[in-house]
N, C-alpha and C positions, 0 to 999 in steps of 0.2 A: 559536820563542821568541826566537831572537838576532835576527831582522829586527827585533822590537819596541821594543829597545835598542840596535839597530844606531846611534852616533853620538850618542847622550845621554850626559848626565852618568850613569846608571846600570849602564852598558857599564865607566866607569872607574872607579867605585866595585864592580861587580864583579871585574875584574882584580884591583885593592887589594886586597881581600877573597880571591879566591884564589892572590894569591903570598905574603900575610902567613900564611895558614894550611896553606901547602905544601900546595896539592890538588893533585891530577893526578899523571899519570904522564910519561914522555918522550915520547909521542905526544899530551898533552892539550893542546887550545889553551884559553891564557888569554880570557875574553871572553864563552864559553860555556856555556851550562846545562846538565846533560848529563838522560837521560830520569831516571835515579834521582831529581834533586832538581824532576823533572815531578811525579812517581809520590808522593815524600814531601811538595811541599806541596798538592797535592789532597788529600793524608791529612791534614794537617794542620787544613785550612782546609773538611773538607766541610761541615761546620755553617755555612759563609757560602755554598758554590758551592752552584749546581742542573744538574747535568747528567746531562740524559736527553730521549731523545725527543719529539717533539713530539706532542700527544694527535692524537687522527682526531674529527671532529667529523662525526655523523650527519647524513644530509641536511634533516631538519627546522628545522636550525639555519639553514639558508639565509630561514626565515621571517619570522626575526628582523628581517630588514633591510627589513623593507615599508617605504612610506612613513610611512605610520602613525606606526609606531614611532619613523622617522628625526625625524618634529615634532614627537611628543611630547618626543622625547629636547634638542631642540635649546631646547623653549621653559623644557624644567627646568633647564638650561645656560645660558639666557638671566636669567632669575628669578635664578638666583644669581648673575653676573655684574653684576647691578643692585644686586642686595643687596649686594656686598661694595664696591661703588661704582668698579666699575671701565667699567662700560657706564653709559648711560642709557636710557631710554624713548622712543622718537619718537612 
């Protein structure tokens, strides 16, 4: 987590934030998230995060991607990109 604020303005508004609220101990460095405030805004915020697994897809699903498919898919993509007037028709 502190690479991702490493050298932003969010780096020194959290320092601000905890030496005005006297966190830490004499071995805490200012700068740093520590795992508890990992742990409590995941709690906080699970109704917006999704983390979990990634699904396993059967192999039937490989069928999907025929040609076929790929033109039908491209000409219902095209159809509405005309409609919304951002292509045209040649």
């Amino acid at each position: 987590m502190y690479n991702i604020i490493s050298g932003t303005p969010c780096k020194d508004i959290l320092v601000d934030f905890q030496e005005n609220c006297k966190l830490g101990s004499a071995s805490f460095e200012y700068g740093y998230v520590t795992h508890g405030w990992w742990y409590g805004f995941k709690r906080r915020n699970r109704h917006r995060l999704v983390t979990k697994r990634g699904e396993k897809f059967s192999s039937h699903h490989a069928n999907w991607t025929k040609m076929k498919n790929v033109c039908q898919m491209y000409d219902v993509i095209y159809d509405e990109l005309v409609d919304a007037g951002v292509a045209i028709n040649l």
